[in-house]
mmCIF entry with sequence, helices, sheets and N, C-alpha, C, O atoms, coordinates in Angstrom:
data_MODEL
# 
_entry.id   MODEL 
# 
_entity.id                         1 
_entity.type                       polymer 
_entity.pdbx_number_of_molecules   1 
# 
_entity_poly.entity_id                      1 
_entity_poly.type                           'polypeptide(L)' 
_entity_poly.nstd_linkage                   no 
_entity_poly.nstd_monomer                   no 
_entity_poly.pdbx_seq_one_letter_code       
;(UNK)(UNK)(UNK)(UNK)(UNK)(UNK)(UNK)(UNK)(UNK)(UNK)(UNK)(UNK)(UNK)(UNK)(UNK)(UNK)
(UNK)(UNK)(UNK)(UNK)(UNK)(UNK)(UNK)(UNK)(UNK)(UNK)(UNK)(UNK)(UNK)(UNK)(UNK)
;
_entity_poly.pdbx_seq_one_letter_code_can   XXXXXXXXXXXXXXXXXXXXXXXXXXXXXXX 
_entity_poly.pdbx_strand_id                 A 
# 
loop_
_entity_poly_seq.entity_id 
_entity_poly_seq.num 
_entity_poly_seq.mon_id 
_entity_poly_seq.hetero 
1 1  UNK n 
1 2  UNK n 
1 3  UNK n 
1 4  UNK n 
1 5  UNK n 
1 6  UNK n 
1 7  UNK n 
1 8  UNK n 
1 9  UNK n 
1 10 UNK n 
1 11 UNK n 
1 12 UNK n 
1 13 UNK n 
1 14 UNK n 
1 15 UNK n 
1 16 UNK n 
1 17 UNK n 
1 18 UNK n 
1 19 UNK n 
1 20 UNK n 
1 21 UNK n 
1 22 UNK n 
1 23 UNK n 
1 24 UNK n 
1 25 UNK n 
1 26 UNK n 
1 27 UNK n 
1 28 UNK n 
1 29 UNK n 
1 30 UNK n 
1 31 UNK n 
# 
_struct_asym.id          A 
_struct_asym.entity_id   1 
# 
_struct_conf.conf_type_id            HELX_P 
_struct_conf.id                      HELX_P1 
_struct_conf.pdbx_PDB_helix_id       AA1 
_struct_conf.beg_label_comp_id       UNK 
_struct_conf.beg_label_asym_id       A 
_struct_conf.beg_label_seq_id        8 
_struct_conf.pdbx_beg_PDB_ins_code   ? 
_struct_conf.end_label_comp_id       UNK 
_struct_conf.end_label_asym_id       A 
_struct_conf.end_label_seq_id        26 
_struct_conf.pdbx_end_PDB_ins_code   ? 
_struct_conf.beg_auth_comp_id        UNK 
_struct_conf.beg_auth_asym_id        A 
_struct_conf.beg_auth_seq_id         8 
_struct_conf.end_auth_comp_id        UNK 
_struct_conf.end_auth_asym_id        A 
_struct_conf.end_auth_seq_id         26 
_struct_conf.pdbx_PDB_helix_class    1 
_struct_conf.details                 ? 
_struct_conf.pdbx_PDB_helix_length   19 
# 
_struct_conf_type.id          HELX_P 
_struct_conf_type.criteria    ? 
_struct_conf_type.reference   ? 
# 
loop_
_atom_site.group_PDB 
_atom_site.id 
_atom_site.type_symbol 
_atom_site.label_atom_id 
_atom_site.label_alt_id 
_atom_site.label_comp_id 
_atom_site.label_asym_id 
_atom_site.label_entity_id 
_atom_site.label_seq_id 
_atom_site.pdbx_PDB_ins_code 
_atom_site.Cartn_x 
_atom_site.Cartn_y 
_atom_site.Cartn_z 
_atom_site.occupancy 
_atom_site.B_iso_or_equiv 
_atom_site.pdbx_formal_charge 
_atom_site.auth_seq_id 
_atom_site.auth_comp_id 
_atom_site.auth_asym_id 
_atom_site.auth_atom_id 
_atom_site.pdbx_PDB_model_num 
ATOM 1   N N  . UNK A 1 1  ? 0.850  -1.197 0.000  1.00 0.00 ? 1  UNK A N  1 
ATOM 2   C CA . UNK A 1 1  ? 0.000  0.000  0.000  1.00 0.00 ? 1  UNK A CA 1 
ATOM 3   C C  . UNK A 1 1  ? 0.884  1.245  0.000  1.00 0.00 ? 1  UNK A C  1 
ATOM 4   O O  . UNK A 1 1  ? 1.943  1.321  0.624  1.00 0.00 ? 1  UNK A O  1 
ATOM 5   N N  . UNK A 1 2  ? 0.215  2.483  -0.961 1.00 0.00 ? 2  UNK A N  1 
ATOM 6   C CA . UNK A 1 2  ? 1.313  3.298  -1.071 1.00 0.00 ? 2  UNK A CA 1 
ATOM 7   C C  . UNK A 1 2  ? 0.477  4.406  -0.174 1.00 0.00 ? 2  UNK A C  1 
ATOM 8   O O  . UNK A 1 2  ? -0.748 4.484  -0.266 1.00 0.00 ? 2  UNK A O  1 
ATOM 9   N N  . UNK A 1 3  ? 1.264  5.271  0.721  1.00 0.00 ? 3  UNK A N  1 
ATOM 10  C CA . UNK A 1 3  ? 0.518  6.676  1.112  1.00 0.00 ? 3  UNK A CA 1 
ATOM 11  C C  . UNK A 1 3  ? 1.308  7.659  0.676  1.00 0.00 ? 3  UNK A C  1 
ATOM 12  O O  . UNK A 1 3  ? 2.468  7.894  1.015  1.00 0.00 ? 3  UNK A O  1 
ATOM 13  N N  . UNK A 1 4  ? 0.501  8.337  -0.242 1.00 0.00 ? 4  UNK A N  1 
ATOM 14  C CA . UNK A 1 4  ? 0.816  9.720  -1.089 1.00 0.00 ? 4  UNK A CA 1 
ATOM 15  C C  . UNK A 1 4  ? 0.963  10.710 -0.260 1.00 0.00 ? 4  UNK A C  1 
ATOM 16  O O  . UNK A 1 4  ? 1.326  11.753 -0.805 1.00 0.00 ? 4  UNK A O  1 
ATOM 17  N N  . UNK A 1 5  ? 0.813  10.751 0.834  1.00 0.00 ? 5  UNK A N  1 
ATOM 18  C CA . UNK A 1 5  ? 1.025  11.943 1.848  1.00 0.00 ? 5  UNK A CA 1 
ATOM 19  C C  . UNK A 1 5  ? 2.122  11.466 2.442  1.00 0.00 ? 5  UNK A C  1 
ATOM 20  O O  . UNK A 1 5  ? 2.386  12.259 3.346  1.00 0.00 ? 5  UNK A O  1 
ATOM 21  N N  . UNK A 1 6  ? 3.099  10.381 2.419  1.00 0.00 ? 6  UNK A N  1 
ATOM 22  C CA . UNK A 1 6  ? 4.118  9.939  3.159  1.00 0.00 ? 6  UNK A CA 1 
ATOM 23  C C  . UNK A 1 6  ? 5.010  9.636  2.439  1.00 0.00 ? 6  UNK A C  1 
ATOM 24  O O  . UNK A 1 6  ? 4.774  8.873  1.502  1.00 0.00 ? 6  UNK A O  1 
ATOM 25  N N  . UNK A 1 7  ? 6.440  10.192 2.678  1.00 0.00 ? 7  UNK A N  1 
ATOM 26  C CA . UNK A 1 7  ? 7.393  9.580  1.923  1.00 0.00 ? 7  UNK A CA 1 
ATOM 27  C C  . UNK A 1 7  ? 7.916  8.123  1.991  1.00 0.00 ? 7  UNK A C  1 
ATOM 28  O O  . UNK A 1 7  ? 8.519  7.675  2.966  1.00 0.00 ? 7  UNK A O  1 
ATOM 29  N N  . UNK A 1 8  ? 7.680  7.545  1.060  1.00 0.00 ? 8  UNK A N  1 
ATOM 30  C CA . UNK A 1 8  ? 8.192  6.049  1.408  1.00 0.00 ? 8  UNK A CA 1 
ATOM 31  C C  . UNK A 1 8  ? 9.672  5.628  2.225  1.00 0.00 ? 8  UNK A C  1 
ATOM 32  O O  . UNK A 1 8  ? 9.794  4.867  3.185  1.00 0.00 ? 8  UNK A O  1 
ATOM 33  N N  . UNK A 1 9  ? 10.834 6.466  1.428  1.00 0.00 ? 9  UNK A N  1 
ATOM 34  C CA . UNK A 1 9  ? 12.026 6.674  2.279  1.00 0.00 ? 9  UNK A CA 1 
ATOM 35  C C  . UNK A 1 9  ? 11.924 6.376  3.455  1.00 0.00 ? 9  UNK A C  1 
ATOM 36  O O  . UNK A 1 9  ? 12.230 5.305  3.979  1.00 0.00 ? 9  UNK A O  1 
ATOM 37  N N  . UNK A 1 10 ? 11.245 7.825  4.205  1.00 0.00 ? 10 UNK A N  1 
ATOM 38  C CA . UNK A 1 10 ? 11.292 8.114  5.637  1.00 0.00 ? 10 UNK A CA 1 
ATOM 39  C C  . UNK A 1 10 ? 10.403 7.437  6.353  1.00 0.00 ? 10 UNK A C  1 
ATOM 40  O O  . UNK A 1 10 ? 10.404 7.522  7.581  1.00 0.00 ? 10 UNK A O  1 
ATOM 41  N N  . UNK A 1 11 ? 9.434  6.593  5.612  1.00 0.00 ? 11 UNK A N  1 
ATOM 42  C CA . UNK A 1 11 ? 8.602  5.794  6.206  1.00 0.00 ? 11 UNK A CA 1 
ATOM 43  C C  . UNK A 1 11 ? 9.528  4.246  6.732  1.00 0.00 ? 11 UNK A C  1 
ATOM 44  O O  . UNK A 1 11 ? 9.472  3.577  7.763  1.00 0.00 ? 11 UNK A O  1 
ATOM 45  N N  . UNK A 1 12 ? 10.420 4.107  5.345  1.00 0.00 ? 12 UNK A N  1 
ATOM 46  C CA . UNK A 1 12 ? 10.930 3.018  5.845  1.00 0.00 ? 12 UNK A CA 1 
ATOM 47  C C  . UNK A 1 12 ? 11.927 2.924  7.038  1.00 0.00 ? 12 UNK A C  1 
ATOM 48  O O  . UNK A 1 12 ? 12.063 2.181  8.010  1.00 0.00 ? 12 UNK A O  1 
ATOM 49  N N  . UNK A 1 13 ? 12.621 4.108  6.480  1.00 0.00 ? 13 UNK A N  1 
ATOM 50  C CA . UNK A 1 13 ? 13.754 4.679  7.465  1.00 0.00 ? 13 UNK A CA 1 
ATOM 51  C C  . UNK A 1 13 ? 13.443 4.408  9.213  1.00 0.00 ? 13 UNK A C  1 
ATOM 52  O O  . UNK A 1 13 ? 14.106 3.907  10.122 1.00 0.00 ? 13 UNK A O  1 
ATOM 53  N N  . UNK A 1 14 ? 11.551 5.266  9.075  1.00 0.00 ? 14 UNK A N  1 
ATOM 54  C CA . UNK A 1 14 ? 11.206 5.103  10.729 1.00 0.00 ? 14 UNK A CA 1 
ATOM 55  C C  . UNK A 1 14 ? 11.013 3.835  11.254 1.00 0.00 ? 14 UNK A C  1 
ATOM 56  O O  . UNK A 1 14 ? 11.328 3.589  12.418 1.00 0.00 ? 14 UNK A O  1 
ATOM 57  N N  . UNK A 1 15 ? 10.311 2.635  10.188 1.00 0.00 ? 15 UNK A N  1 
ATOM 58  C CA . UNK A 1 15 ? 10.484 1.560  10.380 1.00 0.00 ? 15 UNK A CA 1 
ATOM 59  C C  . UNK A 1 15 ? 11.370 0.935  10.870 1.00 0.00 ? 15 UNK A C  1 
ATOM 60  O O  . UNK A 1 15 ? 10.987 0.130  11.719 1.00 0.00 ? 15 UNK A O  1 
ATOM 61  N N  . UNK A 1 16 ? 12.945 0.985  10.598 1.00 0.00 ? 16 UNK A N  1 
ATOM 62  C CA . UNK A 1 16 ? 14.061 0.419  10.820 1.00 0.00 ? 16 UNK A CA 1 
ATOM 63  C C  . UNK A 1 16 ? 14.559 1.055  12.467 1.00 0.00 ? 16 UNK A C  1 
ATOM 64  O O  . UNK A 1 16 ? 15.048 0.511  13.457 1.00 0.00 ? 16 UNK A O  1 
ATOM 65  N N  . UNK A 1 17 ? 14.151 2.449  12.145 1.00 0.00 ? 17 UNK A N  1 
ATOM 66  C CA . UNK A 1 17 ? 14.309 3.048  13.528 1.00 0.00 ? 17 UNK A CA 1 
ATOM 67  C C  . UNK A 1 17 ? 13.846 2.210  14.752 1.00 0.00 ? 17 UNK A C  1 
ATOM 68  O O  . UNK A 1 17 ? 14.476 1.880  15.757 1.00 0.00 ? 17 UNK A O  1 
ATOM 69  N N  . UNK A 1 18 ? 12.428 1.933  14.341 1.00 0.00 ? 18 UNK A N  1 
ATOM 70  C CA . UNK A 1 18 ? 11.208 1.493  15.385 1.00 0.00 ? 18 UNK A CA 1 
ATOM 71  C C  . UNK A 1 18 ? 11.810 0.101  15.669 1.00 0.00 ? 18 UNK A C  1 
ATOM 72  O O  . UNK A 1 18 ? 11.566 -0.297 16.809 1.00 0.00 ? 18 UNK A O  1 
ATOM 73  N N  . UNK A 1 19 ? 12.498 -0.685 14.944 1.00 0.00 ? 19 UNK A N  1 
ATOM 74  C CA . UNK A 1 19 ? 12.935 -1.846 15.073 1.00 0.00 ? 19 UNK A CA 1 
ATOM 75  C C  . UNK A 1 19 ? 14.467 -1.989 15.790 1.00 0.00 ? 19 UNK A C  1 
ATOM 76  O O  . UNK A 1 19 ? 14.726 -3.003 16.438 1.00 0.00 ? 19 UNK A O  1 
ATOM 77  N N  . UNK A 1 20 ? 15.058 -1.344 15.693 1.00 0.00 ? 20 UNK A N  1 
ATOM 78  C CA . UNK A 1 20 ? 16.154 -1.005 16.124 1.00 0.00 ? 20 UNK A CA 1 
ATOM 79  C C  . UNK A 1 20 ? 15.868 -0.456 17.863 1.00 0.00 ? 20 UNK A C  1 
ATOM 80  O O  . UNK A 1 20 ? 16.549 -0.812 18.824 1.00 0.00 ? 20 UNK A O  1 
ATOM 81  N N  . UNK A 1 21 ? 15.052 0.191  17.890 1.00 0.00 ? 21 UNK A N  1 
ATOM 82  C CA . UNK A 1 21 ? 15.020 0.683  19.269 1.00 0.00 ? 21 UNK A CA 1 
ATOM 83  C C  . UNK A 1 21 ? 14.413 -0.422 19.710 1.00 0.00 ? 21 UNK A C  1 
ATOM 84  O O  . UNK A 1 21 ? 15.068 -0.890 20.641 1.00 0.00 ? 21 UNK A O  1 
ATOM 85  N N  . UNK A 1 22 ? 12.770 -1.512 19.292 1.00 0.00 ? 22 UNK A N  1 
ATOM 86  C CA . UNK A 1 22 ? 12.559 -2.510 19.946 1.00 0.00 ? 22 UNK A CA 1 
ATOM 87  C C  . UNK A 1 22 ? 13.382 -3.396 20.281 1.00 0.00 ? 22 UNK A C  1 
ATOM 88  O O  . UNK A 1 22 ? 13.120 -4.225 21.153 1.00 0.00 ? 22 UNK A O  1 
ATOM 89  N N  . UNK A 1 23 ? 14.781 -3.343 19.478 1.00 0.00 ? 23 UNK A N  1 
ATOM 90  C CA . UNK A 1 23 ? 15.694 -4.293 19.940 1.00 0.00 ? 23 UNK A CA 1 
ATOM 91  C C  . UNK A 1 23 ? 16.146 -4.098 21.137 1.00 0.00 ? 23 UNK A C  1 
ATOM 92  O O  . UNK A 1 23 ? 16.060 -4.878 22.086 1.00 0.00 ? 23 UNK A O  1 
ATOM 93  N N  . UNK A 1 24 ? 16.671 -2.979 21.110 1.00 0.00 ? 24 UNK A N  1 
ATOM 94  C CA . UNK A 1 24 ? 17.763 -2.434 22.579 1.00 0.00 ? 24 UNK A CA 1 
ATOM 95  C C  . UNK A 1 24 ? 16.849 -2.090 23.428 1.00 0.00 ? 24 UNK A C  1 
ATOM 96  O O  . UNK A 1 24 ? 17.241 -1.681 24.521 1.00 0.00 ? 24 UNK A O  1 
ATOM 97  N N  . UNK A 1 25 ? 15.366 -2.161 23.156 1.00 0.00 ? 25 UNK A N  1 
ATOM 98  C CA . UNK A 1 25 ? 14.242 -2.051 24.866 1.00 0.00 ? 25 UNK A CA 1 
ATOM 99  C C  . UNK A 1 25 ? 14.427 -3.485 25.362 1.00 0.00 ? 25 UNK A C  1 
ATOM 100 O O  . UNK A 1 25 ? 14.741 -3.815 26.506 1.00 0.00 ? 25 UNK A O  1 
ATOM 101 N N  . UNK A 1 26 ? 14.097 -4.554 23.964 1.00 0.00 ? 26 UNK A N  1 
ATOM 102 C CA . UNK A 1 26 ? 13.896 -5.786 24.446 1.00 0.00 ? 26 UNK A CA 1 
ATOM 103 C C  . UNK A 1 26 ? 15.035 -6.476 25.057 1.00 0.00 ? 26 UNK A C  1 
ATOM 104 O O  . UNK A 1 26 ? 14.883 -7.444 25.802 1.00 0.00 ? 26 UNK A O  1 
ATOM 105 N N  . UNK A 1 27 ? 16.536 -5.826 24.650 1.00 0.00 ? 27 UNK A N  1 
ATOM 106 C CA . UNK A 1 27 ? 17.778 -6.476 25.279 1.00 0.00 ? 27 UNK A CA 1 
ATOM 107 C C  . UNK A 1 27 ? 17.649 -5.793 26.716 1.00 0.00 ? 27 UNK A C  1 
ATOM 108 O O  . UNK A 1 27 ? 17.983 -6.445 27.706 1.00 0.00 ? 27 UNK A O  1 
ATOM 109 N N  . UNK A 1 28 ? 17.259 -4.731 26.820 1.00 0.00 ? 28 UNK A N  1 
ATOM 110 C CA . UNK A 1 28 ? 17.292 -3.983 28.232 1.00 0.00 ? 28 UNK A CA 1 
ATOM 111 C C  . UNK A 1 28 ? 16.894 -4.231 29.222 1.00 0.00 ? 28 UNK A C  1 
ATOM 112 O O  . UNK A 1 28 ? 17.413 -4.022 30.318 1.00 0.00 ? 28 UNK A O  1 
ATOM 113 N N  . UNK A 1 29 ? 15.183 -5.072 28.795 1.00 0.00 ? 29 UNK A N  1 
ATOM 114 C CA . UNK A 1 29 ? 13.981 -5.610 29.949 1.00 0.00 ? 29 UNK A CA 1 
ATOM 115 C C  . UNK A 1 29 ? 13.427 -4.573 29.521 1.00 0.00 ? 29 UNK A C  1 
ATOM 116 O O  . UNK A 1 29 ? 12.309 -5.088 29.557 1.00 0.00 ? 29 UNK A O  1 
ATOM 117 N N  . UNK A 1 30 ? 13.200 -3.451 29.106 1.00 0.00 ? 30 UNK A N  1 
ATOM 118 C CA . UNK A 1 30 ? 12.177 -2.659 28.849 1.00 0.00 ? 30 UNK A CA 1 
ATOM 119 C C  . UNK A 1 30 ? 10.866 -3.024 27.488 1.00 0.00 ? 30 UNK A C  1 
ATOM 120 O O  . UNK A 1 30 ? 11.199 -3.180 26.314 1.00 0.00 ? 30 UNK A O  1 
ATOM 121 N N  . UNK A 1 31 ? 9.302  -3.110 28.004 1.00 0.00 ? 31 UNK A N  1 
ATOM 122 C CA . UNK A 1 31 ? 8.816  -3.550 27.338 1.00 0.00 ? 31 UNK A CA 1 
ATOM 123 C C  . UNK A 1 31 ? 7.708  -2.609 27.223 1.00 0.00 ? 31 UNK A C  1 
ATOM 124 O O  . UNK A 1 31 ? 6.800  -2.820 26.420 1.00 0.00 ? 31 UNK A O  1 
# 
């Protein structure tokens, strides 16, 4: 699905972000 109001880039970009930080909460104990 594409959203024309969102850049795909920065969409993915935040994605990787969002995944990256769930990592280092989930290594931390933070949930």
């Amino acid at each position: 699905m594409v959203n024309r109001r969102s850049n795909p880039v920065k969409e993915i970009r935040e994605n990787q972000i969002k995944d990256a930080a769930l990592k280092l909460f989930s290594e931390k104990g933070f949930y």
